[in-house]
N, C-alpha and C positions, 0 to 999 in steps of 0.2 A: 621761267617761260622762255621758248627758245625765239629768236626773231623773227618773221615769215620770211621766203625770199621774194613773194607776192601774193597777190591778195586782190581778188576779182570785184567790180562793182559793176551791177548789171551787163556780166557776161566781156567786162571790157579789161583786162589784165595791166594791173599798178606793178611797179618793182617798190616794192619795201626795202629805203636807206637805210631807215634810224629808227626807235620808239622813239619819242616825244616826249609823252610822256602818260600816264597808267590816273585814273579818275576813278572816282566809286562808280562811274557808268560804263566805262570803256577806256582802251585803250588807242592813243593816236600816235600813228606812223607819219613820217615826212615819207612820202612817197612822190616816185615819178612815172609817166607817159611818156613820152612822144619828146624829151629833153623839157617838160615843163613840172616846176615841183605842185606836189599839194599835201593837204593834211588829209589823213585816211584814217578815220575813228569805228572801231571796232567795238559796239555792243560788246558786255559782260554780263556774266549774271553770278558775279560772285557777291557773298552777303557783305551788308554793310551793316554796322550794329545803330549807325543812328541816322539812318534815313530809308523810308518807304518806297519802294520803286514800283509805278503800274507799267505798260506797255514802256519802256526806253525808247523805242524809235518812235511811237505815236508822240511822245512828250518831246523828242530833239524836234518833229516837224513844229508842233504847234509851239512851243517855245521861240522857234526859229521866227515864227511868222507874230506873235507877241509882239517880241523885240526890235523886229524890222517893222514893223507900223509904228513906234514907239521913238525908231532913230538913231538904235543905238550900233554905235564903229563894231560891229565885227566882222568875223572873213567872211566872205559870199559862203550861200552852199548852191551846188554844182547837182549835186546827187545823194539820192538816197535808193538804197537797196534791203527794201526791204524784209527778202528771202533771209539774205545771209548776213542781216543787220549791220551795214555798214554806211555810213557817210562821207563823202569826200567832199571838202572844201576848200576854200581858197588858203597853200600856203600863207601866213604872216610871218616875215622874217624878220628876228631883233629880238632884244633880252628881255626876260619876264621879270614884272614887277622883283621878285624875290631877288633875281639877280644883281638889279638896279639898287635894291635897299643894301644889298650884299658890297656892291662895289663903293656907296657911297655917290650913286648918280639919279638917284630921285630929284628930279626937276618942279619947280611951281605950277609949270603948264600940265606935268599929270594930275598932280591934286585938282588944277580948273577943270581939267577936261573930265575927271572921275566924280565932278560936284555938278556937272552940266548931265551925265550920263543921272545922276540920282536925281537932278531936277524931272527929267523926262519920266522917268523910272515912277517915283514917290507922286507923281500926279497921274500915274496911267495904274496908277494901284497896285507897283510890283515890286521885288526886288531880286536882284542876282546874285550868284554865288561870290561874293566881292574879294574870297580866298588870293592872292597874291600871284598864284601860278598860274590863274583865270587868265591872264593880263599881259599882255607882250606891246614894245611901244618899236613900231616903225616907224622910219623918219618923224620924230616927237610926234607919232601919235599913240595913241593907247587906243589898245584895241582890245576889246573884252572879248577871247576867244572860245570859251564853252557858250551853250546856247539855251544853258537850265535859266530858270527863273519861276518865279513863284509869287503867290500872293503876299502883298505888302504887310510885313510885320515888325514893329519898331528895335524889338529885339536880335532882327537878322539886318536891321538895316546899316550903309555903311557909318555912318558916325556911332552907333551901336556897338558893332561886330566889326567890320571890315576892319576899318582903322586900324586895330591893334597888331596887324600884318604889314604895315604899309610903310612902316619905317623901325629901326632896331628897340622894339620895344620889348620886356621880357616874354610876352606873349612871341616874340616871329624869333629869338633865340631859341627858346625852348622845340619851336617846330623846324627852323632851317639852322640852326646855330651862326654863330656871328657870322 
């Protein structure tokens, strides 16, 4: 896929930097305006073999608004366009979990801050994609930066599932290698 060199959200023209990085829902560009950066997510509709997609943008708004009654750190959203399905949200700048387990720089205060995110979470009846790349921590904080979420199920939840991403376990070799 070639880079855009930009990419409109309600009629308002992004320069497209970088990908980001590529999701079973879309793709997200660091994009800029006016000298201010942000994250610019691009709806896909290419298949995924193990997950159900209804409307993507109806599900990024209402996820959005789930999650923000609920409390959990992630980037603002700004806008949605939902012609040419796209999101722009608040840049988060800093390494994702994967990177952090990568370097050997996973901190105590992410595991507190990712155990306070599932306190909130596991009493409002939900849970999130707890996947690794989800995750980027600015000035130590962790910030859960997709905006899926889903009914609470013990099997997706993070002591369940996540976890086995979140530090060099054979599970997060096999998908990111050491």
């Amino acid at each position: 896929m070639d880079l855009p060199k930009t990419l409109d959200v309600n009629e308002k023209t992004y320069n497209i930097v970088t990908l980001l990085g590529k999701g079973k829902g879309g793709y997200s560009y660091l994009a800029q305006k006016d000298g201010k950066k942000f994250t610019l997510k691009q709806i896909h509709h290419e298949p995924c073999s193990y997950y159900t997609f209804g409307n993507k943008i109806e599900a990024e708004k209402a996820d959005w608004k789930r999650l923000s009654d609920v409390g959990i750190k992630m980037p603002s959203l700004y806008e949605i366009d939902e012609k040419n399905e796209r999101i722009l949200k608040e840049y988060v700048e800093g390494p994702t979990v994967v990177e952090l387990v990568k370097q050997g720089g996973m901190k105590e205060i992410y595991f507190d801050q990712i155990g306070q995110m599932c306190k909130k979470l596991y009493a409002a009846g939900l849970n999130i994609d707890y996947y690794p790349t989800n995750f980027l921590v600015m000035n130590d904080i962790l910030y859960y930066v997709d905006y899926e979420c889903n009914n609470y199920m013990d099997e997706w939840n993070f002591e369940n599932w996540g976890i086995k991403y979140w530090s060099k376990t054979e599970d997060f070799v096999k998908a990111f290698g050491e």
